[in-house]
C-alpha positions as CSV (number, residue, x, y, z in Angstrom):
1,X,37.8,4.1,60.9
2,X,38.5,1.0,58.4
3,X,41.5,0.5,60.6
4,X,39.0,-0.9,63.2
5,X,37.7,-3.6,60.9
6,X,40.6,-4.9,58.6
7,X,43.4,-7.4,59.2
8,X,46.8,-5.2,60.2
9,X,44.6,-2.4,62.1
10,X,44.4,-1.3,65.1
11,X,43.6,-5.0,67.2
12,X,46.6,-6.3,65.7
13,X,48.6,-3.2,66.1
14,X,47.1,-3.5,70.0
15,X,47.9,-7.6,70.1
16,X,51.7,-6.7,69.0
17,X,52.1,-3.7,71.4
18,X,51.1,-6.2,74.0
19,X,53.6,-8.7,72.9
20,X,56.3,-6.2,72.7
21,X,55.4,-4.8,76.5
22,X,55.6,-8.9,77.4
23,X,58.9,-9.0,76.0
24,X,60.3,-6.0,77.7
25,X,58.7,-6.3,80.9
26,X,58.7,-9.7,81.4
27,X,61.7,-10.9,80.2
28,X,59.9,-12.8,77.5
29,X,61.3,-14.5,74.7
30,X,61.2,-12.3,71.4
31,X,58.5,-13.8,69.1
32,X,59.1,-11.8,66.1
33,X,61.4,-9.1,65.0
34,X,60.0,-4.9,65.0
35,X,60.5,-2.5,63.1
36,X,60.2,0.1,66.2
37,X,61.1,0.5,69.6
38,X,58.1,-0.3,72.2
39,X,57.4,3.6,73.1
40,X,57.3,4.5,69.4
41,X,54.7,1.9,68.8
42,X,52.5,2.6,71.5
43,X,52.9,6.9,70.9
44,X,51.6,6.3,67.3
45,X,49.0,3.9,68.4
46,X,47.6,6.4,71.4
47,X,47.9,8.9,68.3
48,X,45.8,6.8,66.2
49,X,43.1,6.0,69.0
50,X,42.7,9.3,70.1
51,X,41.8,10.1,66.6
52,X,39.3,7.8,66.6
53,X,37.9,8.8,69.8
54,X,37.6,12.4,68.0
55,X,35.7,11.1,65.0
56,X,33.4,9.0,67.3
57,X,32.4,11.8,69.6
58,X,32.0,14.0,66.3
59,X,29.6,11.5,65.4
60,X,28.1,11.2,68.5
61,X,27.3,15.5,68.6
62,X,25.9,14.8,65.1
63,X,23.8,13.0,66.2
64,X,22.8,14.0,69.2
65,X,19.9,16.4,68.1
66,X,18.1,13.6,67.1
67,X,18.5,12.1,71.0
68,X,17.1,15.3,71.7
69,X,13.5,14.9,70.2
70,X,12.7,12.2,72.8
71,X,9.4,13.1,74.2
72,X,9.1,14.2,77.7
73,X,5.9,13.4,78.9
74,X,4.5,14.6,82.6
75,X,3.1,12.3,85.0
């Protein structure tokens, strides 16, 4: 989850699949040479978000039980 906070995480990893996409589907000039091809970038970034989106809903059934103790009062 540092990955979402620090410089060279997932936004930039997101900004730079986005430039790469511009490149290749509009015919934009290259702005700065990569190190992988466009559907190798965006597989290991999917990867890498879905495994966030594991950890968060883990989170989220830890602490569910405590949503749980919300009164519920009759009328």
């Amino acid at each position: 989850m540092r990955r979402l906070k620090q410089s060279n995480g997932i936004r930039d990893d997101i900004l730079r699949l986005h430039r790469m996409a511009h490149t290749v589907i509009n015919g934009a000039p290259l702005s700065e040479p990569y190190k992988e091809d466009l559907w190798e970038a965006a597989a290991a970034l999917v990867e890498e978000l879905q495994s966030v989106a594991r950890a968060c809903c883990d989170i989220a059934d830890a602490i569910q039980p405590l949503a749980d103790l919300e009164p519920h009062l009759e009328d």
